[in-house]
N, C-alpha and C positions, 0 to 999 in steps of 0.2 A: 513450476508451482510457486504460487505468491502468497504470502501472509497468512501462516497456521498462527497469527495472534489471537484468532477468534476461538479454537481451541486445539485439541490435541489430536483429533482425527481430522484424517486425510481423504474425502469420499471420490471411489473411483467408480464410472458405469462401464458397465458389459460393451458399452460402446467405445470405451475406452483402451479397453481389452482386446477387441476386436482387433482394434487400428494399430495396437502392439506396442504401445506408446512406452518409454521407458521415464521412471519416476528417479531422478535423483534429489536429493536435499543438506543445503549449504546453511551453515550460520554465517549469516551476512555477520551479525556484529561481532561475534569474534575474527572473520575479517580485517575489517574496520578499525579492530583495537590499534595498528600498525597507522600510526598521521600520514604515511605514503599510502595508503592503499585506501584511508578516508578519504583523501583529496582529490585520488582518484576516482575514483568510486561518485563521488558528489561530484566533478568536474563531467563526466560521460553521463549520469542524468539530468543534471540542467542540458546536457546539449541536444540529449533524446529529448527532452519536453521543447524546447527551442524548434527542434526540427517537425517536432508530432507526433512524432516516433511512440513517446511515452506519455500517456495522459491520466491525469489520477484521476480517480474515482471519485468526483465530487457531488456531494450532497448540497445541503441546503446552505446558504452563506448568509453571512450575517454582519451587520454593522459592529465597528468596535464596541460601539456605544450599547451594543444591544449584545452583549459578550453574557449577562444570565439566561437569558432564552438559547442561546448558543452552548452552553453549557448542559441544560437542560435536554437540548438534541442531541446532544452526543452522549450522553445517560441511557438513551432507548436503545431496545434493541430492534434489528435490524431495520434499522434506519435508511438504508441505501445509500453509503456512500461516505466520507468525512464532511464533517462540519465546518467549515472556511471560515474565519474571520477576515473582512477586508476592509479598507479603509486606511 
Protein backbone atom coordinates (compact mmCIF):
# COMPACT_ATOMS: atom_id res chain seq x y z
CA UNK A 1 0.00 0.00 0.00
CA UNK A 2 1.49 3.48 -1.19
CA UNK A 3 0.74 7.00 0.00
CA UNK A 4 -2.23 7.38 2.87
CA UNK A 5 -0.99 11.21 2.45
CA UNK A 6 -4.29 11.90 0.78
CA UNK A 7 -5.92 10.81 4.02
CA UNK A 8 -6.60 8.49 6.88
CA UNK A 9 -8.62 5.61 5.45
CA UNK A 10 -7.47 2.87 3.79
CA UNK A 11 -10.39 1.44 1.22
CA UNK A 12 -10.23 -2.25 0.63
CA UNK A 13 -13.05 -4.16 -2.02
CA UNK A 14 -14.61 -7.47 -1.44
CA UNK A 15 -12.27 -8.39 -4.18
CA UNK A 16 -9.56 -7.77 -2.25
CA UNK A 17 -10.88 -9.90 0.44
CA UNK A 18 -11.47 -12.52 -1.83
CA UNK A 19 -7.84 -12.94 -3.09
CA UNK A 20 -6.75 -12.85 0.82
CA UNK A 21 -4.46 -10.35 0.38
CA UNK A 22 -2.70 -9.21 3.55
CA UNK A 23 -2.33 -5.38 4.51
CA UNK A 24 0.76 -4.32 6.34
CA UNK A 25 1.81 -0.65 7.10
CA UNK A 26 5.42 1.01 7.53
CA UNK A 27 6.47 4.60 8.43
CA UNK A 28 8.78 5.12 5.56
CA UNK A 29 9.99 8.46 7.35
CA UNK A 30 10.63 7.23 10.61
CA UNK A 31 12.71 4.84 8.74
CA UNK A 32 14.59 7.38 6.96
CA UNK A 33 15.34 9.40 10.15
CA UNK A 34 18.66 6.84 10.26
CA UNK A 35 21.19 8.91 7.09
CA UNK A 36 22.14 4.95 6.51
CA UNK A 37 18.91 3.68 5.74
CA UNK A 38 18.05 7.41 3.82
CA UNK A 39 20.68 6.64 1.44
CA UNK A 40 19.66 3.73 1.09
CA UNK A 41 16.49 3.86 0.60
CA UNK A 42 16.96 6.87 -2.21
CA UNK A 43 20.00 4.82 -3.65
CA UNK A 44 17.33 1.41 -4.56
CA UNK A 45 14.64 3.94 -5.98
CA UNK A 46 16.54 5.98 -8.29
CA UNK A 47 17.75 2.49 -9.60
CA UNK A 48 14.03 1.13 -9.61
CA UNK A 49 12.97 4.29 -11.76
CA UNK A 50 16.52 3.84 -13.92
CA UNK A 51 15.34 0.20 -14.63
CA UNK A 52 11.29 1.02 -14.85
CA UNK A 53 10.81 -0.97 -12.28
CA UNK A 54 9.27 2.24 -10.34
CA UNK A 55 7.42 5.05 -12.35
CA UNK A 56 5.79 8.02 -10.53
CA UNK A 57 2.62 8.90 -11.01
CA UNK A 58 2.89 11.97 -13.19
CA UNK A 59 0.52 14.61 -13.78
CA UNK A 60 0.60 17.59 -15.77
CA UNK A 61 4.42 19.31 -16.17
CA UNK A 62 5.07 22.55 -16.36
CA UNK A 63 7.90 25.07 -17.35
CA UNK A 64 9.97 26.66 -14.42
CA UNK A 65 8.89 29.75 -15.78
CA UNK A 66 5.32 28.88 -15.51
CA UNK A 67 5.86 27.60 -11.75
CA UNK A 68 2.23 29.79 -10.69
CA UNK A 69 0.07 27.86 -12.93
CA UNK A 70 2.01 24.76 -11.57
CA UNK A 71 1.21 25.77 -8.43
CA UNK A 72 -2.31 26.41 -8.90
CA UNK A 73 -2.41 22.36 -10.15
CA UNK A 74 -1.35 21.01 -7.56
CA UNK A 75 -4.06 23.13 -5.11
CA UNK A 76 -6.93 20.97 -7.00
CA UNK A 77 -8.22 18.12 -6.04
CA UNK A 78 -7.82 15.04 -7.58
CA UNK A 79 -5.85 16.21 -10.20
CA UNK A 80 -4.39 12.72 -11.41
CA UNK A 81 -1.07 12.58 -10.61
CA UNK A 82 1.92 15.11 -9.26
CA UNK A 83 2.64 18.24 -10.74
CA UNK A 84 6.36 18.27 -12.46
CA UNK A 85 8.20 21.20 -12.81
CA UNK A 86 10.91 20.79 -15.60
CA UNK A 87 13.41 22.75 -17.14
Amino acid sequence: MYGTLGGPDVVLSSADLIRDIDVKFFRLTKFVENKRNRERVMTDIMAFMDAGVLVPYAGKKYELTDFNAAIEESQKEARGGKVLLIG
